[in-house]
N, C-alpha and C positions, 0 to 999 in steps of 0.2 A: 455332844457338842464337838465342832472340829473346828481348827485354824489352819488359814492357810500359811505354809512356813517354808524356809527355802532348808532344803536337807543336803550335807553336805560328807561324802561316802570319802574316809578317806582312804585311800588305792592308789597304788600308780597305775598311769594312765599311758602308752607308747605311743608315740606320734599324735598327741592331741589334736593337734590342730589340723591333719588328716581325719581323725575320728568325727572329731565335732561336722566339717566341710563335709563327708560323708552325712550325716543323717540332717544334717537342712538340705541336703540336693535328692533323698529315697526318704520314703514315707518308711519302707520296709526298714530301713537300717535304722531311723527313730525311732520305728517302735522295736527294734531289735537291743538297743541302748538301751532305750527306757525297761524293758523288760529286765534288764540286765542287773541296772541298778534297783530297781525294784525290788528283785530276787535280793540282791544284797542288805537292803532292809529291813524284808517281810513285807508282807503285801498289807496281812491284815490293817486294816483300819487307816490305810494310804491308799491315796488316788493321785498319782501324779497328773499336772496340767499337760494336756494334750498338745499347747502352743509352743512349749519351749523344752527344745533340746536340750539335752545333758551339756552342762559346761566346765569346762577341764577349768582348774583352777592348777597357776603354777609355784606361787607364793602360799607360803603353809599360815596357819592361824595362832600365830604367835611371834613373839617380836623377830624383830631379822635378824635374821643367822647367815653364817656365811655363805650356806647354799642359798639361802634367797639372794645376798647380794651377788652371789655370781649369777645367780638366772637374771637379777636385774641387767646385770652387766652385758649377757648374753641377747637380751631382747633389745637393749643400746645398739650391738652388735649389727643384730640380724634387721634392725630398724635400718639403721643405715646403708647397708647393704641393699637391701630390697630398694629402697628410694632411688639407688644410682644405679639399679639394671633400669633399662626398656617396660614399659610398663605394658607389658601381655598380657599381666594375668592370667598366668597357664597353671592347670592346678598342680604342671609338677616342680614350676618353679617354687610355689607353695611348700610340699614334699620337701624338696631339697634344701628351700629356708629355715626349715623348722625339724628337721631328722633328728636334731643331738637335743630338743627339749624333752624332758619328760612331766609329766604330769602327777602332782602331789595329790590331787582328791578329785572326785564328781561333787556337782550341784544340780541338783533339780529341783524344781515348784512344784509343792504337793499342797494337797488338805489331809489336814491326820488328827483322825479323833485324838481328844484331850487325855487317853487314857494311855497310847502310845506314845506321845511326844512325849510325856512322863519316862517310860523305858526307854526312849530314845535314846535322852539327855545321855543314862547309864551308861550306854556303851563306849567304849574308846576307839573305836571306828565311825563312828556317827556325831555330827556336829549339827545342833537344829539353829538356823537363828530365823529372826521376822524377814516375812517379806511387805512390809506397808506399804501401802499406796504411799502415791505419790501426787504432788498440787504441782498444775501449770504457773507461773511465778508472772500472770499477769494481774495488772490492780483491776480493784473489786471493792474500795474503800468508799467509804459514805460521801499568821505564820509568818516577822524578823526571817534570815536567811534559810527560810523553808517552804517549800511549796508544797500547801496542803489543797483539800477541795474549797474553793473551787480552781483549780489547775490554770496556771497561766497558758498563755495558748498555746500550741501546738506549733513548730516550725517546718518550713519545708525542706526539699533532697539540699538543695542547693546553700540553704544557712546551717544547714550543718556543717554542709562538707566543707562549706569556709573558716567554721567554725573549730575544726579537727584539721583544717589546716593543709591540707590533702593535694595541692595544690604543681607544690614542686615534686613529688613522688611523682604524680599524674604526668607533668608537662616530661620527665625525664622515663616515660611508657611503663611504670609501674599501676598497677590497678589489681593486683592481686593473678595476672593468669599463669597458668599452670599449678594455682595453689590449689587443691583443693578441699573446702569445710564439710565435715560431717556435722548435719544437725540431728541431732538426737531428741526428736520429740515427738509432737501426734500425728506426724504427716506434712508434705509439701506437696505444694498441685505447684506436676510439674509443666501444667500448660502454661501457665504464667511464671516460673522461677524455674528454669529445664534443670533437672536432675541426671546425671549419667552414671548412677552409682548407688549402693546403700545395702540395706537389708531386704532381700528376698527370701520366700520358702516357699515352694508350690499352695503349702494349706495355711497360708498367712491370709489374711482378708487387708491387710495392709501392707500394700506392694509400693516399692518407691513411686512419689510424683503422684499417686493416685488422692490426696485428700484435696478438700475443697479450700478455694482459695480464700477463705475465710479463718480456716486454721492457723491456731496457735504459730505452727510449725514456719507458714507460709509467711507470717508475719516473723520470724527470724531469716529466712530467707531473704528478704527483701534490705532487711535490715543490716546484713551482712553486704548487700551488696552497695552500701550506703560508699563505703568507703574502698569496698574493694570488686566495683563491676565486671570485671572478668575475671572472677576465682570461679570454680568447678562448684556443684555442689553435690553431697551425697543426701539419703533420704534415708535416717535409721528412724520409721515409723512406733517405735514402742510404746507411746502413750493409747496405742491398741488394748496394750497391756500394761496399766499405770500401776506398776507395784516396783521394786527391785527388784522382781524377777528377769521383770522385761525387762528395765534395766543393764540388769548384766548380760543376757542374749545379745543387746543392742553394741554393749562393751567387747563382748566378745568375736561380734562382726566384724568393727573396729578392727581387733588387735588380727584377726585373719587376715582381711584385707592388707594391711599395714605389714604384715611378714609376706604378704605374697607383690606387690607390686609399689609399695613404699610411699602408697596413702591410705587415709587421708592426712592433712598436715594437720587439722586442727577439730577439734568438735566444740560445738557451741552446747551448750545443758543450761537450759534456762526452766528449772523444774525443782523442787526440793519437799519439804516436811515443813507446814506450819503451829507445830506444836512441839512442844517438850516432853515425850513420857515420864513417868516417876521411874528413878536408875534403880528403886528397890523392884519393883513388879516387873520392869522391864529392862534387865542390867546388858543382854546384847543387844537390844534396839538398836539399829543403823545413826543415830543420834549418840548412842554412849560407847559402843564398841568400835574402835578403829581396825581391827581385824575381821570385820562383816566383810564375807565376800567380795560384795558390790564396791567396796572401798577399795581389796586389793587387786581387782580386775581394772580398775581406775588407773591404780600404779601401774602395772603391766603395762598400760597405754601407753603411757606418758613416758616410762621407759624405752618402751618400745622406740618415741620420738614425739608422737601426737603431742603438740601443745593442749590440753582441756582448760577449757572458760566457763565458768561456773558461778550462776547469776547469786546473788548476794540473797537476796528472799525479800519478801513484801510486808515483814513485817515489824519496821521500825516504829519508832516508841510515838510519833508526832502524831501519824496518823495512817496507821497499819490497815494493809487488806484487810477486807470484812471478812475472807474465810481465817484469818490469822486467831487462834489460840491463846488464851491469854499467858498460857507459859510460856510462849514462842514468842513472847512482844519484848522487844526494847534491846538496850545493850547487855553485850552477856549472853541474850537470851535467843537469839532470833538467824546468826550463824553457824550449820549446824550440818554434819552427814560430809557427803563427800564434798560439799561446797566448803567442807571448813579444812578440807587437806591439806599441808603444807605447798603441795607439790601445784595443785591448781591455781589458777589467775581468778580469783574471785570479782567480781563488777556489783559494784553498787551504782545508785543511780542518782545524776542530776539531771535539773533542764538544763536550755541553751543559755540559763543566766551565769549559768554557774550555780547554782543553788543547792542544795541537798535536794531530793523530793523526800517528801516525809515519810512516807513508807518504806521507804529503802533501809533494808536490816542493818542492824550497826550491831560492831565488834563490842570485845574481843570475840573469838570464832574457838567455840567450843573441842576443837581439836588442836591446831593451829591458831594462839591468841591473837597472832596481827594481823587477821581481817575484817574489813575487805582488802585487797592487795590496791586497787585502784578505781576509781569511777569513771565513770561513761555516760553518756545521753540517752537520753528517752524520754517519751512526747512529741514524737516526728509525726508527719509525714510517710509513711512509707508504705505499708502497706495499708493503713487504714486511712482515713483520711477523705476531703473532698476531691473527686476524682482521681482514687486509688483504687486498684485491684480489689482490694478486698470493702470497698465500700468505705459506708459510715457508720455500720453499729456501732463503735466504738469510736469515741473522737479521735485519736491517735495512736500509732502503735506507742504500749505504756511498759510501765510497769521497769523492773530488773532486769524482765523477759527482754525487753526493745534494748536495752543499757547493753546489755553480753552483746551478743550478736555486731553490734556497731564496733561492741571492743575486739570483737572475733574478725570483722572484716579490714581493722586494721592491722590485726596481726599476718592476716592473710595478705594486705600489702605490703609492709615489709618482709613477709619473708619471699615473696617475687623478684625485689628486688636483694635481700641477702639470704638464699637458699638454706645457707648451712647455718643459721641458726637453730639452737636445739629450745626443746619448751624452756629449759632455766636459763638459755641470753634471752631469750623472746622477755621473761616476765622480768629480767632485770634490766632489760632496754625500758620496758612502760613505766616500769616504775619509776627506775632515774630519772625520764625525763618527764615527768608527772607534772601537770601547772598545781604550782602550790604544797611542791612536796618539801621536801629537808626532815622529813618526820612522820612518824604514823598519826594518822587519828583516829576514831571508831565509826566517824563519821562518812569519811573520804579515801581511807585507806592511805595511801605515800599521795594521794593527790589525784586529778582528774586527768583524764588520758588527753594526752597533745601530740595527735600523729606526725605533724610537721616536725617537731621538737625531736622524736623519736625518729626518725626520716634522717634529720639531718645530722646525728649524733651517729648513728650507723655510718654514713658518709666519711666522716672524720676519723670514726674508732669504729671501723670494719673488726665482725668476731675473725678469730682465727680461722683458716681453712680446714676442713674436714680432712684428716687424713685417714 
């Protein structure tokens, strides 16, 4: 019997993020890597995944010490630096952003008989943890201040954006351009939502802009642009490869792109885990260990600058997605992985009443107890809908999935109009000016996002200037 599991070699690594750029642009240098780390394992009874590169990891698996906070510190740094050169994108600008990092371990996705992960564990150079799949965070479910099925109706572009208030940003040429959102998910078709960016590899089958407009992905896309019609958007397709493998592949484009030309500003992750593994059989599951890879490639990010939005899950206690778990249901129970990281803007979801939607996961957030951070809308219009791009299979874009994205395209307008916001003013502007905040709940988080409110609070109490 074998699983598949992400292996994680620890080594330094010289110039990562040249090495990693190297083997996504030659087939020969990936498998010249992959070989490499392999040998450093033993082959027997490992088959690494052909799709995804070796990824440098630069934060170690254990609490922070002070070389992690100085590389934190460093990727703050070189974040910012990158954002205010000219955005060429030359791979030696890259080189030169990143020459003084080094790299703490290799990660790769394998399958490895049950008899070596055994020996694996053993060794003090080798770290095994899960790679699980991963659920798209749209509803799939079969109600006092709740909306359960059957769904109040769906609203259009134009009552929401009255509704988020968007109005005075808009009139004074804010709409998000020059920002621009990575979505991290199955794909966007970029005939309908134009893509100028993302994750590429020659032997990917999922090239940016290439999925149909019917996708998950696409239906963030559109939704992001609810609030902020001229942001950019990137296309990191990894629900290709729906594990935390792809995951971190997808994280680690990210944080390349982001050291070499100083985007993207923000990524949308409307995706997560609808169950609880037992912490006795499964004690590093991405759910119980905050040192899983995929969680510290996250931080990387978000140090780096990247704001990350990270949809809240579908499976609140009222009336939870049909794929939801029953250990994954209700409060407590339901936020969870890197959606429950301190550092991320979690989105829960209401309609346009303001209402909770019943499946929207509620706090506390298994890593980080106060989430969700704040709610958002969903039930639009946008991409689905009667004469919408993506049709009508689905009556509305739903779900947590539609909620992120909307809260993602107003982060993308304010920060067009106040550039040098970093991800922690970004999430303490939404929050403060939250409708219905003064407090947390498990329900709402500090409150429902009020982009005018947040608009006009920046206006008065501009962050400090970047120096």
């Amino acid at each position: 019997m074998a699983s598949q599991v992400l292996i994680e070699v620890i080594r330094d690594v010289v110039n990562p993020f040249e090495v990693h750029a190297s083997a996504l642009e030659s087939t020969g240098e990936f498998n010249r890597q992959a070989d490499e780390v392999l040998s450093a394992i033993g082959p027997s009874g490992v088959t690494l995944d052909p799709t995804i590169a070796p990824v440098p990891m630069l934060l170690h698996a254990a609490p922070v010490s002070t070389l992690d906070r100085n590389t934190l510190q460093q990727l703050n740094t070189r974040g910012l630096e990158s954002a205010r050169r000219p955005q060429s994108g030359s791979r030696l600008e890259s080189t030169a952003a990143t020459r003084s990092f080094g790299g703490r371990s290799t990660v790769v996705a394998a399958t490895v008989d049950e008899g070596r992960i055994a020996e694996l564990r053993k060794r003090p150079d080798i770290l095994v943890w899960p790679n699980s799949e991963l659920v798209l965070l749209d509803d799939t479910a079969t109600a006092a201040r709740v909306d359960c099925r059957p769904f109040r109706a769906g609203v259009d572009l134009d009552t929401i954006r009255a509704t988020l208030a968007v109005d005075r940003a808009w009139t004074d040429g804010f709409k998000g351009k020059d920002i621009v959102v990575g979505i991290i998910d199955e794909g966007v078709n970029g005939a309908t939502y134009p893509v100028s960016g993302g994750f590429s590899r020659p032997a990917s089958p999922a090239q940016p802009g290439s999925a149909a407009v019917t996708s998950h992905g696409s239906m963030c896309a559109a939704d992001v642009k609810v609030a902020a019609p001229d942001a950019r958007l990137y296309d990191y397709p990894f629900l290709g490869i729906p594990n935390s493998g792809g995951a971190l592949q997808m994280f680690q484009a990210v944080l390349d792109q982001r050291l070499r030309d100083g985007t993207p500003h923000i990524t949308n992750n409307s995706y997560g885990f609808t169950g609880v593994p037992d912490t006795a059989t499964f004690p590093n599951h991405e759910i119980h260990d905050i040192n899983h890879p995929l969680h510290r490639k996250v931080r990387e990010v978000i140090a780096a600058g990247v704001a990350c939005l990270f949809a809240a899950g579908n499976c609140g206690g009222d009336c939870p997605s049909g794929n939801c778990q029953s250990s994954g249901i209700g409060a407590g129970q339901s936020i969870h992985a890197s959606n429950s990281l301190a550092e991320v803007i979690t989105v829960a979801a209401v309609n346009n009443s303001r209402e909770r939607i019943g499946y929207s996961s509620q706090g506390p957030g298994m890593f980080e107890r106060q989430k969700p951070d704040i709610a958002s809308y969903s039930h639009i219009f946008g991409n689905f809908g009667p004469g919408r791009p993506g049709g009508t299979a689905q009556p509305f874009d739903n779900g947590t999935s539609a909620a992120t994205p909307v809260a993602a395209g107003v982060a993308a307008m304010l920060l067009s109009a106040f550039p040098g916001l970093t991800p922690a003013q970004l999430k303490d502007v939404l929050i403060r000016t939250a409708i219905g905040g003064g407090g947390w709940n498990a329900d709402f988080g500090h409150g429902i996002i009020d982009a005018g409110a947040a608009y006009n609070f920046l206006k008065t109490s501009p962050p400090p200037p970047i120096v």
